[in-house]
C-alpha positions, -999 to +999 in steps of 0.1 A: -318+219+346-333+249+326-368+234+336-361+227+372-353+264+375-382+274+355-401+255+379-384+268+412-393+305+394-429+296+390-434+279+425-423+308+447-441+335+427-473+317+423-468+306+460-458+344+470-493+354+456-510+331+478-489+338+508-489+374+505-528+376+488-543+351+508-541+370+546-548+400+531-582+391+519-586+373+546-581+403+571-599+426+550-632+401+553-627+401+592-631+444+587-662+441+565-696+430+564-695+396+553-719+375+541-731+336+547-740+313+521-748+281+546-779+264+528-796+235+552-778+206+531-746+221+545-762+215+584-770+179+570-731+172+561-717+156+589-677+165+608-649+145+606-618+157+622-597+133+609-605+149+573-577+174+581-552+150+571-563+149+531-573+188+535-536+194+543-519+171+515-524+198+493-499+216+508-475+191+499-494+185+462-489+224+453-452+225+455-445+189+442-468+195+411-441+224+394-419+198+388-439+170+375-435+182+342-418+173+313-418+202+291-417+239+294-452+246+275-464+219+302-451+238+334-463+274+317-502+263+306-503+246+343-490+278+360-511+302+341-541+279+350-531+282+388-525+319+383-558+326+368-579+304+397-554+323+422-559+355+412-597+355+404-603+340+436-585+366+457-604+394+435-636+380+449-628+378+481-621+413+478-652+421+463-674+398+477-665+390+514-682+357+527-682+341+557-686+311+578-716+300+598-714+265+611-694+255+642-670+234+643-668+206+671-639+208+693-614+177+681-589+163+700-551+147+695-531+154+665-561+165+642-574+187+667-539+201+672-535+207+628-574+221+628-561+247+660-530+253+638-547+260+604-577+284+626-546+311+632-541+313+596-572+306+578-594+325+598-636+317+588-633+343+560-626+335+521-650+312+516-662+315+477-654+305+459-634+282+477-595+283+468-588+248+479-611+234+458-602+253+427-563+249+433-573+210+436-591+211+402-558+222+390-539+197+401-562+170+396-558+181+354-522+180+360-502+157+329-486+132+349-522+118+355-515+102+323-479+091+324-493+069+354-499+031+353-539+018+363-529+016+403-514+048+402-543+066+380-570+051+409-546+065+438-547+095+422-581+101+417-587+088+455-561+112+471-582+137+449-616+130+459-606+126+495-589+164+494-626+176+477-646+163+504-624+169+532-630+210+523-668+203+536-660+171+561-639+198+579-662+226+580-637+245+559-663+251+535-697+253+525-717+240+494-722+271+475-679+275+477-676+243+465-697+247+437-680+278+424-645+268+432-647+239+406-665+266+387-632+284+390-609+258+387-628+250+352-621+280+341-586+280+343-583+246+327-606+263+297-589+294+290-553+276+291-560+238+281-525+214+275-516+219+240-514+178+224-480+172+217-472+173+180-452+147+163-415+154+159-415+177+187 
C-alpha cells in the first residue's frame, strides 16, 4: 500500500508539471519569434489521420506506468528519468521556441474529431525536442518490459514503435524533434539507469 501511494504522489506531481509547464511554454512560443526546423525529408513523410489513435495511447501509458513497479528504488529511478526529460524539455522550449511548418490535411470522423480536440491544447508550438517522444523513450525502458512473456515483449515494442511514428504520421512533429527527443529521453535513462537487483534484497 506504501508503494501505491508513493506512486499516486509521483503521478500527480510529475503530471502537474506537465499540465501546468506544458501551456505555458506553449503560449509563450505563440508570443515569440519561433523558429522551423522542417527539412525536405519531413515534406516526403506522408499523413495518416488514423495515427492519432497510437499518438493518444500515451495518455493512457503515462499514468498506468507509476504503478507497474515492484519496488520503491524502481518507481524513484523511473520518476526522476521522467522528471529530468520533463523538465529539460520545458527549459528549451523556453529558450528555444520552435515551430510548426507543414499543414495538416483536414480528417474526418472520430480521428478528425481527436486531431480538432488535441489542436486546442497543443497548439503548433513545442516542437524540440519533442516531449512525446522523449516521455515514450521512458516508458519504453520501463521494468515490466522484462517481467513480460515473448507475446507480450513483441506487443510491447509494437504499441511502442506505432506511438514513435505516429508523432511524424500526424504532423505532430518533425524530424529534427524526433531526433533530439530520443536524444532527451536517453539522457534521462543515462543519468538515472535501474540499479540490478542485488541478491538477498
Amino acid at each position: 500500500m506504501k508503494l501505491v501511494m508513493r506512486a499516486w504522489l509521483h503521478m500527480l506531481l510529475l503530471g502537474g508539471l506537465f499540465f501546468v509547464g506544458y501551456p505555458l511554454t506553449n503560449q509563450w512560443a505563440s508570443h515569440q519569434q519561433a523558429a522551423v526546423l522542417t527539412t525536405s525529408l519531413d515534406r516526403l513523410i506522408p499523413f495518416w489521420g488514423w495515427m492519432i489513435f497510437p499518438y493518444l495511447s500515451i495518455n493512457l501509458l503515462y499514468p498506468c506506468s507509476f504503478f507497474l513497479h515492484r519496488d520503491q528504488p524502481s518507481l524513484q529511478r523511473f520518476s526522476l528519468q521522467l522528471l529530468l526529460v520533463q523538465g529539460a524539455s520545458l527549459l528549451v522550449f523556453w529558450l528555444y521556441p520552435t515551430t510548426h511548418a507543414l499543414p495538416r490535411p483536414s480528417t474526418t470522423g472520430f480521428a478528425g474529431l481527436l486531431l480538432a480536440q488535441l489542436q486546442q491544447f497543443d497548439r503548433p508550438y513545442n516542437m524540440l525536442p519533442s516531449l512525446h517522444v522523449a516521455v515514450l523513450v521512458v516508458l519504453w525502458h520501463h521494468p515490466l518490459r522484462h517481467q513480460l512473456p515473448w507475446g507480450g515483449r513483441l506487443v510491447w515494442h509494437t504499441v511502442a514503435l506505432l506511438i514513435l511514428s505516429s508523432t511524424l504520421l500526424t504532423r505532430q512533429h518533425q524530424l529534427l524533434d524526433v531526433l533530439a527527443g530520443l536524444a532527451v529521453g536517453g539522457l534521462g535513462l543515462a543519468l538515472f539507469p535501474y540499479r540490478p537487483p542485488v541478491r538477498g534484497e
